[in-house]
mmCIF file of the N, C-alpha and C atoms, coordinates in Angstrom:
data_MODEL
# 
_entry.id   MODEL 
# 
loop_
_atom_site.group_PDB 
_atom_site.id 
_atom_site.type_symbol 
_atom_site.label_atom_id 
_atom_site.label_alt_id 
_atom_site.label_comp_id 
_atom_site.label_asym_id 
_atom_site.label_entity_id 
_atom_site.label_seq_id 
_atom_site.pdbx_PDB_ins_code 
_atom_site.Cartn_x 
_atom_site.Cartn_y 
_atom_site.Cartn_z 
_atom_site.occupancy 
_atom_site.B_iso_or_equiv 
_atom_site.pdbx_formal_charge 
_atom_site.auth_seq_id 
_atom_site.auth_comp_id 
_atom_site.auth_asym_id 
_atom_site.auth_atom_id 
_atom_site.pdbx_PDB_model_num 
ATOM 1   N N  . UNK A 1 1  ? -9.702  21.652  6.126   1.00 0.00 ? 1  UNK A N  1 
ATOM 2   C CA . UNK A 1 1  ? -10.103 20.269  6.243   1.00 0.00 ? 1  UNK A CA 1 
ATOM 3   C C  . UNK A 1 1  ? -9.419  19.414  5.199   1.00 0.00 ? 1  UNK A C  1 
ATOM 4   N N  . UNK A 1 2  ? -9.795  18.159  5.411   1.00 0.00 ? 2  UNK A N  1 
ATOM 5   C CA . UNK A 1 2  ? -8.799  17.227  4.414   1.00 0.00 ? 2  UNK A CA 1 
ATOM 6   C C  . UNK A 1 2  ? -9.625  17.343  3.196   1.00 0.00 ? 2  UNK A C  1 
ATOM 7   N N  . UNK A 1 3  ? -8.819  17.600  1.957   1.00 0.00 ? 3  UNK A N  1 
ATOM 8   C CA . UNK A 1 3  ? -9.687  17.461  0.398   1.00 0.00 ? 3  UNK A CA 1 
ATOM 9   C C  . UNK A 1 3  ? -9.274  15.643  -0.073  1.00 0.00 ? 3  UNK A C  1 
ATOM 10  N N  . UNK A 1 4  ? -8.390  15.361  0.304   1.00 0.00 ? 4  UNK A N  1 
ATOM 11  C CA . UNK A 1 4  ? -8.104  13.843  -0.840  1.00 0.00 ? 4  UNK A CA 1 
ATOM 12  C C  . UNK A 1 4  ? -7.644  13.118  0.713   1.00 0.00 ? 4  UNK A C  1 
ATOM 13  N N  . UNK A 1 5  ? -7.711  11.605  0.315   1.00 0.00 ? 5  UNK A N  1 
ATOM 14  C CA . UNK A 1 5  ? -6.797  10.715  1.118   1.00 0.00 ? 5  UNK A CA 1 
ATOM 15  C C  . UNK A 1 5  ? -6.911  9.524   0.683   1.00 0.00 ? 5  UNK A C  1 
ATOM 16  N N  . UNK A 1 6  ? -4.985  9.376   0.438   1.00 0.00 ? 6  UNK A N  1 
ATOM 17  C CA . UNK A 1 6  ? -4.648  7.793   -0.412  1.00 0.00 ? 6  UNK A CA 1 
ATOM 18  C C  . UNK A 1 6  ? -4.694  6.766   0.756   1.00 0.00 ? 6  UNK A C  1 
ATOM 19  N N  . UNK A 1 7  ? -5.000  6.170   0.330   1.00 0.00 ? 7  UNK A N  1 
ATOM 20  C CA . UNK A 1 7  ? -4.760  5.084   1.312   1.00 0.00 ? 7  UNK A CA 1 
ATOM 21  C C  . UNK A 1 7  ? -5.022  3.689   0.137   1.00 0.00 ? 7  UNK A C  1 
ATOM 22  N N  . UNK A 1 8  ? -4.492  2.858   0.710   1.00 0.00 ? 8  UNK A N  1 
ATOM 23  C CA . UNK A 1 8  ? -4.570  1.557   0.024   1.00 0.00 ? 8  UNK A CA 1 
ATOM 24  C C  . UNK A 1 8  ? -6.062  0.662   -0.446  1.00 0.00 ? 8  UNK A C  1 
ATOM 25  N N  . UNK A 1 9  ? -6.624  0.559   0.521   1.00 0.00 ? 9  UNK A N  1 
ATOM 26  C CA . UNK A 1 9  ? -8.385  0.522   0.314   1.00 0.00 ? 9  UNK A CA 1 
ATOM 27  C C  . UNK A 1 9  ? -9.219  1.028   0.802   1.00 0.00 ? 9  UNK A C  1 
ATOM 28  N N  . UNK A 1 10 ? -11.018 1.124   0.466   1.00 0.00 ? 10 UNK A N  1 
ATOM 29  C CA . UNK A 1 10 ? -11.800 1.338   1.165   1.00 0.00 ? 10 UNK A CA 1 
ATOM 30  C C  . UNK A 1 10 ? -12.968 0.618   0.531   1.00 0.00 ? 10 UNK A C  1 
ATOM 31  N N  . UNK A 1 11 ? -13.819 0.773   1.908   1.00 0.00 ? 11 UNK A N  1 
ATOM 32  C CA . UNK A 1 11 ? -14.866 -0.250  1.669   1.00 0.00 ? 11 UNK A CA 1 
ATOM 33  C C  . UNK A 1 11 ? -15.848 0.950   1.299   1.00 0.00 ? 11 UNK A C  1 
ATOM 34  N N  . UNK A 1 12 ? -17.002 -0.078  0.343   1.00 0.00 ? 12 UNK A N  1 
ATOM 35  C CA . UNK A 1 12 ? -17.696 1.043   -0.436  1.00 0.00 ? 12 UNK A CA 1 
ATOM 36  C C  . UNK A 1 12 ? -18.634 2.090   0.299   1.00 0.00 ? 12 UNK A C  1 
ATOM 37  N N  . UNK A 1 13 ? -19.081 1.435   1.595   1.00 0.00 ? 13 UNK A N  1 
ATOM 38  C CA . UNK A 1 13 ? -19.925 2.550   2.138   1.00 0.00 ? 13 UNK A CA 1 
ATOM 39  C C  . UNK A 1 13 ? -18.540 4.156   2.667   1.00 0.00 ? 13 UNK A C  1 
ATOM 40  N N  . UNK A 1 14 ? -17.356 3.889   2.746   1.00 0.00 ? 14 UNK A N  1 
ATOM 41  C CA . UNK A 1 14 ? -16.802 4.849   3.328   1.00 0.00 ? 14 UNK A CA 1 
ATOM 42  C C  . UNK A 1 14 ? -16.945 5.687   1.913   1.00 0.00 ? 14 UNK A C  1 
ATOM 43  N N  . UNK A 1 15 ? -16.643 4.706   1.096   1.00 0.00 ? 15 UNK A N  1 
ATOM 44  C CA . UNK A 1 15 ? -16.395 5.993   -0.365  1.00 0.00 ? 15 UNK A CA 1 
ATOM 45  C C  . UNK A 1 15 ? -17.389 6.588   -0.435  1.00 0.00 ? 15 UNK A C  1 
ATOM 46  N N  . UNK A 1 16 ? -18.869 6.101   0.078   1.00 0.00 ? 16 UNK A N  1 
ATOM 47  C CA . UNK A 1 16 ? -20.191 7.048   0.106   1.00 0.00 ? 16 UNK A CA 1 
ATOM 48  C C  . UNK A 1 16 ? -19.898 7.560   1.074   1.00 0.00 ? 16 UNK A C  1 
ATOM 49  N N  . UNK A 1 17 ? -19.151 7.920   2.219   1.00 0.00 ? 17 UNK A N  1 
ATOM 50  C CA . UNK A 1 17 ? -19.033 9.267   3.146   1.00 0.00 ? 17 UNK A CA 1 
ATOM 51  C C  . UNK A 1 17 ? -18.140 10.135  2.419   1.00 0.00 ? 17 UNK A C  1 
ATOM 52  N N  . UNK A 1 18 ? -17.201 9.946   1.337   1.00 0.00 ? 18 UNK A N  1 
ATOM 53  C CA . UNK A 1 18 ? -16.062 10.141  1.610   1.00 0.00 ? 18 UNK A CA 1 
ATOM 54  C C  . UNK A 1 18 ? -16.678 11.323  0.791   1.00 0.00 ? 18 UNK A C  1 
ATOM 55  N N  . UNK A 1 19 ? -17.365 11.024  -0.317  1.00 0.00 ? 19 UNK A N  1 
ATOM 56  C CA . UNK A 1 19 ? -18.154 11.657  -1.803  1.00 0.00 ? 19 UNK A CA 1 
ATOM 57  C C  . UNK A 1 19 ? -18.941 12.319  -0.925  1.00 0.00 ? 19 UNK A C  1 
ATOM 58  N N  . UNK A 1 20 ? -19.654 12.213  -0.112  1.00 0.00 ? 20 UNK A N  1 
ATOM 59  C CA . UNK A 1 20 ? -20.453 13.216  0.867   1.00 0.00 ? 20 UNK A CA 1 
ATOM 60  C C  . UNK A 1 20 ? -20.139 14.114  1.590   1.00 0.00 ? 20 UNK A C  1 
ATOM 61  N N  . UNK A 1 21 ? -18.589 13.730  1.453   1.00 0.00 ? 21 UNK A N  1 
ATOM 62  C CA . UNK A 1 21 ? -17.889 14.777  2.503   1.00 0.00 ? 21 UNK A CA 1 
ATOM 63  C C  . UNK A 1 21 ? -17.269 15.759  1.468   1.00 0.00 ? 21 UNK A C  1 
ATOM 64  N N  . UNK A 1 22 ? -17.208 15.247  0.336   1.00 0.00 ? 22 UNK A N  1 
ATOM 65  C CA . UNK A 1 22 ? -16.736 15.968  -0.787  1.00 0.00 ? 22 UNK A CA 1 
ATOM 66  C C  . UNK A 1 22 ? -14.736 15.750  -0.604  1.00 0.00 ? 22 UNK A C  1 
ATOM 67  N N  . UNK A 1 23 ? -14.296 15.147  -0.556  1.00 0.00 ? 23 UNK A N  1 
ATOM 68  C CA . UNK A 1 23 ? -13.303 14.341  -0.089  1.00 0.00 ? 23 UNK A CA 1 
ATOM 69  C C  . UNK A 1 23 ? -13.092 13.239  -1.314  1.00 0.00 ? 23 UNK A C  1 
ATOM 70  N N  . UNK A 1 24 ? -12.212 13.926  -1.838  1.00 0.00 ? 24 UNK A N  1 
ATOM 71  C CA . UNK A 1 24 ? -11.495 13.017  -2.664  1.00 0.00 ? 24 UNK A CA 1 
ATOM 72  C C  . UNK A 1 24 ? -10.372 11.665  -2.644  1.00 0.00 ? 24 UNK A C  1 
ATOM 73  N N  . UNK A 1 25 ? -10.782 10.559  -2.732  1.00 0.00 ? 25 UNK A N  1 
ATOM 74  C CA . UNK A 1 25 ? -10.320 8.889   -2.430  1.00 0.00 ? 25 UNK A CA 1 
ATOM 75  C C  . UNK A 1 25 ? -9.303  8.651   -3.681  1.00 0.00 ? 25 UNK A C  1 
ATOM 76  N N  . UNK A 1 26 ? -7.966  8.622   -3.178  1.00 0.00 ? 26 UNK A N  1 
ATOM 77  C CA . UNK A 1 26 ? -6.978  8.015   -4.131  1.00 0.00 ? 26 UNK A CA 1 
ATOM 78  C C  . UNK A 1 26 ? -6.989  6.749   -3.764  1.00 0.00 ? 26 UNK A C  1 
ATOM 79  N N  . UNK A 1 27 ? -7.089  5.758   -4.710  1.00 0.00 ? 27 UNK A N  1 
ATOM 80  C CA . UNK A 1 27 ? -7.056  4.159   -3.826  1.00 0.00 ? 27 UNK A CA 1 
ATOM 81  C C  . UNK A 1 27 ? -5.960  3.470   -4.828  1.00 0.00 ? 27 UNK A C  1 
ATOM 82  N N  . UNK A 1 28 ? -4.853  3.885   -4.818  1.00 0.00 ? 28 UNK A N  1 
ATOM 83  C CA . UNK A 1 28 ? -3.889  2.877   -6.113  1.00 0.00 ? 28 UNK A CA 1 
ATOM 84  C C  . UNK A 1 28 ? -3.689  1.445   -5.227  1.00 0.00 ? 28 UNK A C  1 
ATOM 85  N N  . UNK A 1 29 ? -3.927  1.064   -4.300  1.00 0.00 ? 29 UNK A N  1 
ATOM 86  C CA . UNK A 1 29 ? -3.934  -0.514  -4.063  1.00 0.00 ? 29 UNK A CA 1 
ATOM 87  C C  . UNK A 1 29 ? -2.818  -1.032  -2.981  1.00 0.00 ? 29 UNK A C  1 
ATOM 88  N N  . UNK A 1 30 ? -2.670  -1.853  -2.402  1.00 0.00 ? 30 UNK A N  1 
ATOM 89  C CA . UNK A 1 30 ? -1.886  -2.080  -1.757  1.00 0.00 ? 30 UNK A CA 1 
ATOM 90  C C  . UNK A 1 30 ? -0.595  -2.352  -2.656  1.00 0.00 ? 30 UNK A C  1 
ATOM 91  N N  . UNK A 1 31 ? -0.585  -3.108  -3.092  1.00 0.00 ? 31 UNK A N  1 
ATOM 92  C CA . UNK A 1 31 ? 0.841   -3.421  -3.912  1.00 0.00 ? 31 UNK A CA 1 
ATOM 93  C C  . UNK A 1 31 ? 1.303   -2.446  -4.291  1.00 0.00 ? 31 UNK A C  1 
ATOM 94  N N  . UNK A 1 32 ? 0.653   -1.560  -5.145  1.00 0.00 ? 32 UNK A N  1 
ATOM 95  C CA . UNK A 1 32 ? 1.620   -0.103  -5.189  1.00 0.00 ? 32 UNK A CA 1 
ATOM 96  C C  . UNK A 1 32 ? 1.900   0.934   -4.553  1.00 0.00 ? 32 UNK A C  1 
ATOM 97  N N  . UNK A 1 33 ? 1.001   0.563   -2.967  1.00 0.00 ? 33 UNK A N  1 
ATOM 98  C CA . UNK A 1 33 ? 1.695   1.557   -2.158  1.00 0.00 ? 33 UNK A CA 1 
ATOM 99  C C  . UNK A 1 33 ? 3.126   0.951   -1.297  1.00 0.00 ? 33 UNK A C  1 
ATOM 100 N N  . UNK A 1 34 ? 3.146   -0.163  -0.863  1.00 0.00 ? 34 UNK A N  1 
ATOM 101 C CA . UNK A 1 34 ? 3.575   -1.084  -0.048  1.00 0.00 ? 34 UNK A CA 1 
ATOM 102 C C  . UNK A 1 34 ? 4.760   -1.482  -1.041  1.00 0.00 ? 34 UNK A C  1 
ATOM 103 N N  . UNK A 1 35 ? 4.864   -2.139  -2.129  1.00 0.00 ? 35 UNK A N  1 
ATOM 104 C CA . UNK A 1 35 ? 6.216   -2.864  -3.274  1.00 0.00 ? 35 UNK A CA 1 
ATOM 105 C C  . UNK A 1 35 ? 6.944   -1.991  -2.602  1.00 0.00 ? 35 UNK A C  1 
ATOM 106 N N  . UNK A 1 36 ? 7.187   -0.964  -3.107  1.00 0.00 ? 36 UNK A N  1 
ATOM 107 C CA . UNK A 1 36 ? 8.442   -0.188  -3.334  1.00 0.00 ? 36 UNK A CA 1 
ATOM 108 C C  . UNK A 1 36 ? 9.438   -0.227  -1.961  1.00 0.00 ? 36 UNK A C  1 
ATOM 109 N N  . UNK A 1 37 ? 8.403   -0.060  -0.681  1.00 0.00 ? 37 UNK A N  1 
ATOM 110 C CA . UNK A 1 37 ? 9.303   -0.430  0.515   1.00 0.00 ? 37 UNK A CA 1 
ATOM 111 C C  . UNK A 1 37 ? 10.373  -2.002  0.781   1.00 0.00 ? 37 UNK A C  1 
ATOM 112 N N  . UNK A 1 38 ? 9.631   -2.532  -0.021  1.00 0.00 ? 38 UNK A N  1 
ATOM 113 C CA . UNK A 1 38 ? 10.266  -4.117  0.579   1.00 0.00 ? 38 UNK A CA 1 
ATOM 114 C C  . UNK A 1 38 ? 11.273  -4.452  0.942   1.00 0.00 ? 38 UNK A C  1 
ATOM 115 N N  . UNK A 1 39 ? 12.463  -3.555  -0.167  1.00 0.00 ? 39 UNK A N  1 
ATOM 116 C CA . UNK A 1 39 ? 13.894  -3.674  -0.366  1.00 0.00 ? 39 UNK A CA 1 
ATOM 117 C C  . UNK A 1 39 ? 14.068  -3.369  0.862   1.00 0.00 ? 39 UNK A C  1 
ATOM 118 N N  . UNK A 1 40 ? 13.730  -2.073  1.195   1.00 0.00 ? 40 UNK A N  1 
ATOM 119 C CA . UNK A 1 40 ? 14.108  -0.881  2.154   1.00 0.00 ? 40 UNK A CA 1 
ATOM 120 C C  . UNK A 1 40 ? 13.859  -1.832  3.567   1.00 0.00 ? 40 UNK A C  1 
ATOM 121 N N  . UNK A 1 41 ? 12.624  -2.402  3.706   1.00 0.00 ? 41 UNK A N  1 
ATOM 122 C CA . UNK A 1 41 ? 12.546  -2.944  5.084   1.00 0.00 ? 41 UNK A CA 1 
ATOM 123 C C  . UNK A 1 41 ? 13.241  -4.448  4.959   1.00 0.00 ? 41 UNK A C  1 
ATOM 124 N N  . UNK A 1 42 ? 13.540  -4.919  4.038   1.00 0.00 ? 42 UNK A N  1 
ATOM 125 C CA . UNK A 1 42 ? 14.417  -6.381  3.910   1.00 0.00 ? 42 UNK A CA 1 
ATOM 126 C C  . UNK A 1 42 ? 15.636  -5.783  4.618   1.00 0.00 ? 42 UNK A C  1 
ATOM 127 N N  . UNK A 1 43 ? 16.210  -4.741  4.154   1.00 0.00 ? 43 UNK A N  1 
ATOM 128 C CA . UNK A 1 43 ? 17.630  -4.045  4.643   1.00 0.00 ? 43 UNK A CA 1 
ATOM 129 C C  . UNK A 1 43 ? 17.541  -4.013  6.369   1.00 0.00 ? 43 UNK A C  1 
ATOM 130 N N  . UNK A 1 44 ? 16.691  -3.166  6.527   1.00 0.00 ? 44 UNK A N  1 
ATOM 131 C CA . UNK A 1 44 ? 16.167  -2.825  8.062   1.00 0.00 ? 44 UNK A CA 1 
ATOM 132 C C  . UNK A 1 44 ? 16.119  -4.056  8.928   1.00 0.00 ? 44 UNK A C  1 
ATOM 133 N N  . UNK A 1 45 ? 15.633  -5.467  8.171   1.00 0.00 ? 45 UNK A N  1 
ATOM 134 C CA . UNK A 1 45 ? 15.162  -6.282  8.932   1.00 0.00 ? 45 UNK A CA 1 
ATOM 135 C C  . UNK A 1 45 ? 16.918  -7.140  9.579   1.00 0.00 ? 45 UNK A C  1 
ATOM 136 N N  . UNK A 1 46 ? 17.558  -7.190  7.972   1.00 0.00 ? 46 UNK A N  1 
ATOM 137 C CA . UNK A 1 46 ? 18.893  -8.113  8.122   1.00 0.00 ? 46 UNK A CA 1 
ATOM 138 C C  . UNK A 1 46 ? 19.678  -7.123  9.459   1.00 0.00 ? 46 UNK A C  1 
ATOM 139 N N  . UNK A 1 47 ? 19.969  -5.976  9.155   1.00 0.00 ? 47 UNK A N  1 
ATOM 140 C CA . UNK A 1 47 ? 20.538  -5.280  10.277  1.00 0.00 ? 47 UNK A CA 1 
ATOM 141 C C  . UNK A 1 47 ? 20.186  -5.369  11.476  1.00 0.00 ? 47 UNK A C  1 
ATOM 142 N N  . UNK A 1 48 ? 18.958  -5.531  11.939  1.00 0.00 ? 48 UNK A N  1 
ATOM 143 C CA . UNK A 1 48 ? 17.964  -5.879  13.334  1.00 0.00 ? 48 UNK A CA 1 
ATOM 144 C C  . UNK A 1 48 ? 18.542  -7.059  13.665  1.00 0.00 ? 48 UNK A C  1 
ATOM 145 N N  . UNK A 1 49 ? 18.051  -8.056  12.512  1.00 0.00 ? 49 UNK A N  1 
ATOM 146 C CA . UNK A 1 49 ? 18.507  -9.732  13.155  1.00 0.00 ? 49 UNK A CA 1 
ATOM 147 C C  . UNK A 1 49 ? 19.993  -9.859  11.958  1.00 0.00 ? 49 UNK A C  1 
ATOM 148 N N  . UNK A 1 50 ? 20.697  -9.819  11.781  1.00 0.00 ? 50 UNK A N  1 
ATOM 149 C CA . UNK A 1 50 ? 21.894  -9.872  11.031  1.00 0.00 ? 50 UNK A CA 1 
ATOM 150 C C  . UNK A 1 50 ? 22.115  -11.834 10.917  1.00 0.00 ? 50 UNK A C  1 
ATOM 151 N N  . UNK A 1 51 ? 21.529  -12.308 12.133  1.00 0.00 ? 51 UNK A N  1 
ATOM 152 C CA . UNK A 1 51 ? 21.675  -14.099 11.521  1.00 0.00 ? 51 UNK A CA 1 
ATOM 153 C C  . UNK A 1 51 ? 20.961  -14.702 10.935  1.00 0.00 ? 51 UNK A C  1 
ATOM 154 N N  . UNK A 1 52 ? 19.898  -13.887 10.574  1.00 0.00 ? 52 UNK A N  1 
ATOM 155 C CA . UNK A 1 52 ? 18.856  -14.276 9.278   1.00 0.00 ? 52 UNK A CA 1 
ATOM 156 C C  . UNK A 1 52 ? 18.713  -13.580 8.358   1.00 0.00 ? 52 UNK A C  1 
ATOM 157 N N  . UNK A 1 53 ? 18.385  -14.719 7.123   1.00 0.00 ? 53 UNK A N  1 
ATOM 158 C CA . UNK A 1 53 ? 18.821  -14.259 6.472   1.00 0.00 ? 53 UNK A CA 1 
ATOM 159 C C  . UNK A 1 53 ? 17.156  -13.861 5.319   1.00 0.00 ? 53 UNK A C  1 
ATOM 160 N N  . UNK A 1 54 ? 17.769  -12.306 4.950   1.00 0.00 ? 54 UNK A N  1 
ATOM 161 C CA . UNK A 1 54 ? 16.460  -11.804 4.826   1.00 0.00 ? 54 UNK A CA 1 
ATOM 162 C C  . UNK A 1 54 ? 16.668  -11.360 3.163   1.00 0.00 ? 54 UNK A C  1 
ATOM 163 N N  . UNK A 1 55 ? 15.309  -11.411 2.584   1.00 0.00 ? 55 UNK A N  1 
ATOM 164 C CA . UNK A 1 55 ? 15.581  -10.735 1.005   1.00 0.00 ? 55 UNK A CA 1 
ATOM 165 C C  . UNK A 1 55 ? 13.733  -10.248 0.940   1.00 0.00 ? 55 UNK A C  1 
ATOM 166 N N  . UNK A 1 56 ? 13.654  -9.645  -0.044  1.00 0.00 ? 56 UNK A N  1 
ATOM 167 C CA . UNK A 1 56 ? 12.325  -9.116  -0.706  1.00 0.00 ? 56 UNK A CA 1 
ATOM 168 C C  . UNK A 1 56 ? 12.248  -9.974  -1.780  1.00 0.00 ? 56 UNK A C  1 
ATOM 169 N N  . UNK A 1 57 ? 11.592  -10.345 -2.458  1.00 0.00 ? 57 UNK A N  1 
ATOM 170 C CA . UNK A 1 57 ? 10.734  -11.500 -2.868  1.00 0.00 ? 57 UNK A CA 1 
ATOM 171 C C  . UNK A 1 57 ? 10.617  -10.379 -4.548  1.00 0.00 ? 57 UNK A C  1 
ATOM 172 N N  . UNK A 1 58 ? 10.937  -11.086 -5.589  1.00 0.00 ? 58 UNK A N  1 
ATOM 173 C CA . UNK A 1 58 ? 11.296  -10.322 -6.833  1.00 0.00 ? 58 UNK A CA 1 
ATOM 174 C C  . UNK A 1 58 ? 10.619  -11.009 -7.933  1.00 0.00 ? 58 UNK A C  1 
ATOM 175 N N  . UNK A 1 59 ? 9.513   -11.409 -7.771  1.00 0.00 ? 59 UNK A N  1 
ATOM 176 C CA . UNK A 1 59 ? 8.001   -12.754 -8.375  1.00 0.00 ? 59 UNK A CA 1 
ATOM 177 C C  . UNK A 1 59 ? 7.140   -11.968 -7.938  1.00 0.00 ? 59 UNK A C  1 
ATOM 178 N N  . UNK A 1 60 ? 6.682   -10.835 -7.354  1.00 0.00 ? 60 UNK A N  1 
ATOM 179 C CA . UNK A 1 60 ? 5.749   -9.973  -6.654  1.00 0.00 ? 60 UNK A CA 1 
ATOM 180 C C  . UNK A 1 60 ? 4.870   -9.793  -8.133  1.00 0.00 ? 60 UNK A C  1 
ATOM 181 N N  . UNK A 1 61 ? 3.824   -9.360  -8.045  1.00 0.00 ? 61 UNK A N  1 
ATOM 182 C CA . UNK A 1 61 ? 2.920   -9.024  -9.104  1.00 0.00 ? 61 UNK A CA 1 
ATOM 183 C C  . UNK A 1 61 ? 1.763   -8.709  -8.597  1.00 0.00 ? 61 UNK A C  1 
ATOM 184 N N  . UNK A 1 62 ? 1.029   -7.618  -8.925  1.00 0.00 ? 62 UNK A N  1 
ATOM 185 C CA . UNK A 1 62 ? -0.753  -6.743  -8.312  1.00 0.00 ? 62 UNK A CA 1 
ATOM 186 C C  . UNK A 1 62 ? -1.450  -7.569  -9.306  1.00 0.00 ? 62 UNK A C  1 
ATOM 187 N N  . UNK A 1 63 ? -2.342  -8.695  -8.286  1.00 0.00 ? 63 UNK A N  1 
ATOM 188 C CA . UNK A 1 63 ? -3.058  -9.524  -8.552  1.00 0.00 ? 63 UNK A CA 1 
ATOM 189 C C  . UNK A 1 63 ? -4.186  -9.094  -8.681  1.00 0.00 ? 63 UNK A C  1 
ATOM 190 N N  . UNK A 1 64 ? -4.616  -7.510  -8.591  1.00 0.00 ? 64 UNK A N  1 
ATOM 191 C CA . UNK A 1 64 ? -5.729  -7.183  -9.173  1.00 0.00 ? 64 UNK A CA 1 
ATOM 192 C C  . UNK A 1 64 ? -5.800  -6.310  -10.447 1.00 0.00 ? 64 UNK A C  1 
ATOM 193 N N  . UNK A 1 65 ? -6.603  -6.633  -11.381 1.00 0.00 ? 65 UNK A N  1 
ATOM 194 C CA . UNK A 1 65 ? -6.844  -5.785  -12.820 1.00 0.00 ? 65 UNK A CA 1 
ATOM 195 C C  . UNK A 1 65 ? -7.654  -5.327  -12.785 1.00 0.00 ? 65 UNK A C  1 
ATOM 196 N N  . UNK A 1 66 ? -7.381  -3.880  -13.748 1.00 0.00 ? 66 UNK A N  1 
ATOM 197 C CA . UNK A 1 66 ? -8.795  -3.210  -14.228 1.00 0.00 ? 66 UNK A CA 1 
ATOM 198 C C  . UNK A 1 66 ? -9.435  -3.574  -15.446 1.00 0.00 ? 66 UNK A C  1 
ATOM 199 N N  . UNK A 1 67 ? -10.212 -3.534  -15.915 1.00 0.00 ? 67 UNK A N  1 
ATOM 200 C CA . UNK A 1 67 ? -10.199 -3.913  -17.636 1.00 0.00 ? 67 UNK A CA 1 
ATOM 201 C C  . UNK A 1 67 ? -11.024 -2.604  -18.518 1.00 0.00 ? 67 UNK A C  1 
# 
């Protein structure tokens, strides 16, 4: 059976199945699962449509903190 699963979020009642299921929740966030592709699908996108003109956005920042 599954022991862990990352995924970007969850809402708190799943994390109470998840702990019940004994199922361990990686949640590092959307921005750090998702950033790293951008380049990669900016590339993908210009090649698809080659007359637009495409870039990844380099001002990005995870607007959520822990403290």
């Amino acid at each position: 059976g599954c022991e862990a699963l990352l995924t970007g979020e969850a809402r708190f009642h799943s994390c109470l199945e998840a702990e019940a299921a004994n199922i361990a929740l990686i949640l590092p966030g959307h921005f750090a699962t998702e950033r790293p592709a951008m380049e990669q699908l900016a590339n993908v996108l210009h090649a698809r449509f080659a007359e637009l003109v495409v870039q990844a956005s380099r001002n990005e920042y995870d607007p959520v903190k822990f403290c």
